[in-house]
N, C-alpha and C positions, 0 to 999 in steps of 0.2 A: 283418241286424243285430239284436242282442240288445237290446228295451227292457226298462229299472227302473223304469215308468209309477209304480208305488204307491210305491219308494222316493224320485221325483221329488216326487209329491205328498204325501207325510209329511215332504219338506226344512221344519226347524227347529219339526216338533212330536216331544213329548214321545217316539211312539213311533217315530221315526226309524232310532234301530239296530237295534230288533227287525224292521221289516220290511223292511231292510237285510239284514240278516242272513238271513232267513228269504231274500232272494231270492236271496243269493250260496251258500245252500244248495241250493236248486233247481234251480241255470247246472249245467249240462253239463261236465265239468270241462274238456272240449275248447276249451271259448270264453276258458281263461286261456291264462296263459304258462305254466302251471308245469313243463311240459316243458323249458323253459329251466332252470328250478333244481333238475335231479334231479343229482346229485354222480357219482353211479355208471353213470349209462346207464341205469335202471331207468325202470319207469312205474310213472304213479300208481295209489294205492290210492286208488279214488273211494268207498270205505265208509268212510273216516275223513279226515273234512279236517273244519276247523274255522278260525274267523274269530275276529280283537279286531279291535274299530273304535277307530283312538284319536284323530282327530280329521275336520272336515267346516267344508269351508267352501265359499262361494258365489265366486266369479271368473266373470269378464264371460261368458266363451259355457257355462260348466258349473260344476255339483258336484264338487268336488274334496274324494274320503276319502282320509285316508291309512288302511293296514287290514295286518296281518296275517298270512298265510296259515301253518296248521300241516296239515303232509300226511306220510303216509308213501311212502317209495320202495320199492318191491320189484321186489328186484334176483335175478336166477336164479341158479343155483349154475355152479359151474365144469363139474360132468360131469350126467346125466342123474339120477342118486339124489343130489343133493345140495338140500336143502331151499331155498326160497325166503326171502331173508333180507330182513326189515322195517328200513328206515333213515328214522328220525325227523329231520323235515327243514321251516324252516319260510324266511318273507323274507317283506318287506315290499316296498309296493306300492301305489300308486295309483289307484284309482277313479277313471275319472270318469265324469258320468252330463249329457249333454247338455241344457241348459237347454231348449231347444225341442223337440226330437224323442226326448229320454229314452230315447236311444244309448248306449252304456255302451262305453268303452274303458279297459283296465288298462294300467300301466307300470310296468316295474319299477323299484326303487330300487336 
């Protein structure tokens, strides 16, 4: 399992979504769902994904973000010579980050 030790221990100071952020930059993009919300069949492009954190609260056994995800799909062409096409593609989603063992599991919305 994936821990967010330092975004566990930054919960409710000032630099919370930066080291948030910085570590949902860093996850492997395999460890989401995003595969679930490619529109076209395509995979991800892990050179451009980006995060909004828009809200974080505390409930009994975890951290609960709600967050953002903007990613592109790239989808292959119909025949052999036909270009790889970029589709801009975003949803929202769930964080959560285990109060005790600072486990991280996502859900989509």
């Amino acid at each position: 399992m994936i821990k967010f030790e330092k975004s566990l221990n930054a919960f409710s100071k000032p630099n919370f979504n930066t080291v948030l952020k910085q570590q949902l930059l860093d996850l492997n993009i395999d460890y989401m769902p995003l595969y679930k919300l490619t529109t076209q069949g395509g995979k991800i492009d892990n050179k451009n994904i980006n995060f909004s954190i828009y809200s974080s609260k505390e409930l009994e056994r975890c951290i609960q973000i709600k967050i953002a995800v903007f990613f592109d799909e790239l989808v292959a062409g119909c025949s052999c010579g036909d270009p790889i096409i970029k589709i801009a593609n975003n949803s929202e989603m769930f964080l959560q980050i285990n109060n005790l063992t600072a486990e991280i599991n996502f859900k989509i919305i």
